[in-house]
C-alpha positions as a printed NumPy array, in Angstrom:
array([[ 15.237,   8.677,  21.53 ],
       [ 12.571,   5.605,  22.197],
       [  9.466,   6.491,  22.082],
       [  6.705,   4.758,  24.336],
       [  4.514,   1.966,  22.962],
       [  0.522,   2.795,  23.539],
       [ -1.779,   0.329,  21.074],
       [ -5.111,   1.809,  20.559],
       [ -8.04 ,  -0.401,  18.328],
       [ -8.659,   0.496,  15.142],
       [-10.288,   4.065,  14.341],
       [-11.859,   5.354,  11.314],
       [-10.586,   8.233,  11.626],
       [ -7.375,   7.276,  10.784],
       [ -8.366,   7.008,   6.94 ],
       [ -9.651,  11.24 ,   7.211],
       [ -6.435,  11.782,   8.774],
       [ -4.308,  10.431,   5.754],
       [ -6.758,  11.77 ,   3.097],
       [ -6.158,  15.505,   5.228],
       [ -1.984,  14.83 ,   5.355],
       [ -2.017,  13.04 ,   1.791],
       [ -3.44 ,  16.51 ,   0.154],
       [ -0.83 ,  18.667,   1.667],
       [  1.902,  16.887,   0.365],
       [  0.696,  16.472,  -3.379],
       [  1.018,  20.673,  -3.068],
       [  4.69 ,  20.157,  -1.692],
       [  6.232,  17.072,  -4.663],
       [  3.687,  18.73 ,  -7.015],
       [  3.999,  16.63 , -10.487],
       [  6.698,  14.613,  -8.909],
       [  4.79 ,  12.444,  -7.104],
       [  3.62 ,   9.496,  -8.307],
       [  1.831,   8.07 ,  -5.783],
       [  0.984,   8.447,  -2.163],
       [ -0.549,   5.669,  -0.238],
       [ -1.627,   5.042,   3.241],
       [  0.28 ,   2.026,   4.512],
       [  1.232,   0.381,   8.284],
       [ -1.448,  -0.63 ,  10.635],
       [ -3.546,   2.648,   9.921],
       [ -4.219,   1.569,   6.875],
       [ -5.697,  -1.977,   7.347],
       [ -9.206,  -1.939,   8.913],
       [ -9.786,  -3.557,  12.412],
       [ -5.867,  -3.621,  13.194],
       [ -4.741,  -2.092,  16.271],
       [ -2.327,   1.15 ,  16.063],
       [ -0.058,   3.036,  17.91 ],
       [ -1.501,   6.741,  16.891],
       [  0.697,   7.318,  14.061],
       [ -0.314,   7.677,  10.729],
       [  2.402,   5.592,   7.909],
       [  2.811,   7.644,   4.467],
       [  4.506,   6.591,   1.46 ],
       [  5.133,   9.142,  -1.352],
       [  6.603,   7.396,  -4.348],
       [  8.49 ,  10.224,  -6.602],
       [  9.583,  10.096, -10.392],
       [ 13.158,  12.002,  -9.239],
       [ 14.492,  12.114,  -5.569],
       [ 16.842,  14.482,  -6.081],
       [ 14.341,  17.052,  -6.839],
       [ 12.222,  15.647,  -3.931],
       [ 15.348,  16.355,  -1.466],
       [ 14.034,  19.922,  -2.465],
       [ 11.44 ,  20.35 ,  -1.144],
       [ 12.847,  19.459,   2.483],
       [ 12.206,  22.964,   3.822],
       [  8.45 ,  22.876,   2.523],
       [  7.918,  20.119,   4.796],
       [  9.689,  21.117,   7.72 ],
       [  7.455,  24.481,   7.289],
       [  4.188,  21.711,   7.412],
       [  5.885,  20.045,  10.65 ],
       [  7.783,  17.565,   9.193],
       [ 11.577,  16.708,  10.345],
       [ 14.002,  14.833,   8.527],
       [ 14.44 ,  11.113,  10.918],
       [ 16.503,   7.962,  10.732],
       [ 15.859,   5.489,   9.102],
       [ 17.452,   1.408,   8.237],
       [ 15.355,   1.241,   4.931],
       [ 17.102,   1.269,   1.591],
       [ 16.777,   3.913,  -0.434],
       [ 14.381,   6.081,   1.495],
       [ 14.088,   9.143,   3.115],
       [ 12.087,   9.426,   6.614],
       [ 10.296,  12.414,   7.684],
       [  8.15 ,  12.35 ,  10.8  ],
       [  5.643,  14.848,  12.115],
       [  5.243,  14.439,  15.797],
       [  3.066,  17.35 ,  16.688],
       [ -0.5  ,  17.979,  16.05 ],
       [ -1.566,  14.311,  17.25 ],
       [ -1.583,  10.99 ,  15.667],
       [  1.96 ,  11.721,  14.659],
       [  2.851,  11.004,  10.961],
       [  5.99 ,   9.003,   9.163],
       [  6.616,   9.953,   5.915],
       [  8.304,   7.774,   3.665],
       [  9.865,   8.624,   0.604],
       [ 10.908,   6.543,  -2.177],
       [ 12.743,   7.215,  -5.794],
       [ 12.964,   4.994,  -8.602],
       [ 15.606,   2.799,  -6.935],
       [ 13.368,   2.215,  -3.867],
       [ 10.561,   0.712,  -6.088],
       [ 11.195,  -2.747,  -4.486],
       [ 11.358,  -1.474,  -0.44 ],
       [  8.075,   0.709,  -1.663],
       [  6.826,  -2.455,  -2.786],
       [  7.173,  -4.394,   0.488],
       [  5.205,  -2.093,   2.725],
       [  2.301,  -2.02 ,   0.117],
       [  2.908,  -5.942,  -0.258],
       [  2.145,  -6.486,   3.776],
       [ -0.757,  -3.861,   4.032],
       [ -2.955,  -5.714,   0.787],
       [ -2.411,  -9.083,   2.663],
       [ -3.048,  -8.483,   6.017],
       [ -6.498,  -6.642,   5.012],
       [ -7.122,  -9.998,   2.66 ],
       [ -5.921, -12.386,   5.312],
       [ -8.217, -11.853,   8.277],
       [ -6.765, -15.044,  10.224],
       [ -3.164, -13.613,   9.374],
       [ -4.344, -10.052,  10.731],
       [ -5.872, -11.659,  13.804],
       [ -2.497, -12.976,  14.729],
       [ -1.219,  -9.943,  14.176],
       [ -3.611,  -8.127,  15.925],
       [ -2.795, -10.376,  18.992],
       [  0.468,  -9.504,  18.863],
       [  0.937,  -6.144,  18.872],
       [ -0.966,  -5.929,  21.805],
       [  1.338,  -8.307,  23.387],
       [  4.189,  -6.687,  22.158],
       [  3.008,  -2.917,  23.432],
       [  2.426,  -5.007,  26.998],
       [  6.176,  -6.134,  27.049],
       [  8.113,  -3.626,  25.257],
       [  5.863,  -0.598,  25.944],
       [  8.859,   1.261,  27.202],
       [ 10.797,   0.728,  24.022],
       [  9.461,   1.242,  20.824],
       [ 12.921,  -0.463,  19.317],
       [ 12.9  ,  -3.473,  20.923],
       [  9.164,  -3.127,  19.769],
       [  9.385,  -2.749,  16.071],
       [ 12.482,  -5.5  ,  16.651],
       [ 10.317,  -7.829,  17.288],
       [  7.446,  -6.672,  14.577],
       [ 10.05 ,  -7.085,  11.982],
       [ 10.096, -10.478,  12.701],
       [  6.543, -11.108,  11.744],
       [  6.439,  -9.018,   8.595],
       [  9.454, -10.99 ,   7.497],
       [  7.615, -14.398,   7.879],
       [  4.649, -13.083,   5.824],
       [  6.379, -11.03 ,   3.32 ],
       [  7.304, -13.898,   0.743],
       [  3.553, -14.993,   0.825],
       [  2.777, -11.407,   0.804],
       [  4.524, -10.969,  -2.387],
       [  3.644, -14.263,  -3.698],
       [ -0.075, -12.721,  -3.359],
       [  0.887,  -9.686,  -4.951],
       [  2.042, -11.148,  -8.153],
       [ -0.65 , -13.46 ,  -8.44 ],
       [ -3.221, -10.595,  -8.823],
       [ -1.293,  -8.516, -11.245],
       [ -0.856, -11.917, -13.243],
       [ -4.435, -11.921, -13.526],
       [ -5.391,  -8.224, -14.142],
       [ -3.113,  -8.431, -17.359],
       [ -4.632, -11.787, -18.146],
       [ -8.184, -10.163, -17.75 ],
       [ -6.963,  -6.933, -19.646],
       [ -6.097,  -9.044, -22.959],
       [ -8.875, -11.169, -22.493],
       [-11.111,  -7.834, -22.682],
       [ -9.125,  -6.493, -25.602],
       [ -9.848,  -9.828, -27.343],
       [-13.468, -10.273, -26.454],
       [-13.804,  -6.341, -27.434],
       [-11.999,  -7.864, -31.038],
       [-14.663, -10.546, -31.393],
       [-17.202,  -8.632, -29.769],
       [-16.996,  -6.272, -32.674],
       [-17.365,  -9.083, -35.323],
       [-19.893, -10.439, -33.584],
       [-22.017,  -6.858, -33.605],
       [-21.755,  -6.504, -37.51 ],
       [-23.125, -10.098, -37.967],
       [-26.014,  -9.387, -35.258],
       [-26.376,  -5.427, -36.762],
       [-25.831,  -3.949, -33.415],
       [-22.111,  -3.388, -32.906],
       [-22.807,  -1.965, -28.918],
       [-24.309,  -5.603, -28.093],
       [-21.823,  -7.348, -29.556],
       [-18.775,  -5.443, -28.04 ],
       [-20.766,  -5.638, -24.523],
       [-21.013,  -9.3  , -24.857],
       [-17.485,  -9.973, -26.018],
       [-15.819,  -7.747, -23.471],
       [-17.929,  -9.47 , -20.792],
       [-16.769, -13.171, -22.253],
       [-13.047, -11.997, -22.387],
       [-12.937, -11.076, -19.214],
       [-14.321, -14.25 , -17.745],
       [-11.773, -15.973, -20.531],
       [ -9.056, -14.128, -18.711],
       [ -9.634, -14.643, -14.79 ],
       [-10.144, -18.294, -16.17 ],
       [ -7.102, -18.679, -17.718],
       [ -5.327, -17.017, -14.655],
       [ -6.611, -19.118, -11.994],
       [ -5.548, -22.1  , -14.178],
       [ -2.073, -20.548, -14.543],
       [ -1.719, -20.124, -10.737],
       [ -2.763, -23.785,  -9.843],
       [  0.042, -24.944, -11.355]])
């Protein structure tokens, strides 16, 4: 059944509402889950929503998450269709903003990875989220009838910005490692440094400091490339 398109602007409110749904579903996948993350438009400030809050719940085993199905149909949730690989859909339509759940297993890891791919770059991209903020409410003005021919046409956009999206994505973890070692290596030196001075705390404070600004260095070098 389509649903009807209404675009509302952004609401605080929305970030309560996932902390409120995210905490009954670490009771439900217990130890299973891995992480659950706020994602969609909800997620990104200043982008304009339908009222419908996006979960994803990444889980070490999905068999043992296909489990706990009747837990969440007793917190409101129904099993849905979905077209994404490897995941299972849940959505909770009643108490408004109505939630989707989705859940992902190990062999989801690089769908999971998408949706948290668009959501980082969109709230970095602010020119990128004003186009898309332009056209979602031109797409709920043609297509609010139909929410299929309205994600249809979404999907468009989030497949022209998901290979910069991801290009993004693997820049920063690129540098967080490189700024890791360079910390572990300053902390190295840093510790030298303290005997020679007599005060090892100043010396690890000041190599730590000087690794890390080694590392985002060397990082920004490596992506100009």
């Amino acid at each position: 059944m389509s649903l009807e398109v209404a675009m509302y602007d952004y609401d605080p409110a929305w970030k309560e509402q996932f902390r409120a749904e995210k905490k009954k579903l670490k009771k439900i996948f217990g130890r299973n889950a891995k992480e659950i993350q706020h994602v969609g438009s909800t997620a990104v400030k200043d982008l304009p929503s339908r009222q419908e809050i996006d979960i994803q719940v990444q889980v070490k085993n999905l068999a043992e998450a296909d489990c706990c199905t009747e837990s969440l149909r007793e917190t409101g949730y129904e099993p849905a269709e979905t077209e994404i690989s490897h995941c299972r859909h849940y959505v909770k339509s009643a108490p408004e903003p109505r939630v989707s759940l989705y859940l992902f297993g190990p062999d989801g890891q690089a769908e999971a990875e998408k949706m948290l791919n668009i959501r980082d770059y969109l709230a970095v991209q602010p020119d990128v989220k004003k186009v898309y903020s332009d056209l979602k409410w031109q797409l709920a003005a043609d297509y609010g009838e139909s929410d299929e021919s309205y994600l249809a046409a979404k999907q468009e956009f989030w497949s022209g910005i998901l290979p910069n999206a991801m290009q993004l994505s693997q820049a920063q973890g690129k540098m967080s490692m490189s700024m890791s070692i360079g910390m572990l290596f300053g902390l190295a030196v840093g510790l030298g440094l303290g005997q020679a001075w007599g005060n090892a705390s100043a010396g690890m404070i000041v190599g730590m400091l000087g690794g890390l600004c080694a590392g985002a260095l060397y990082a920004q070098r490596k992506a100009t490339k």
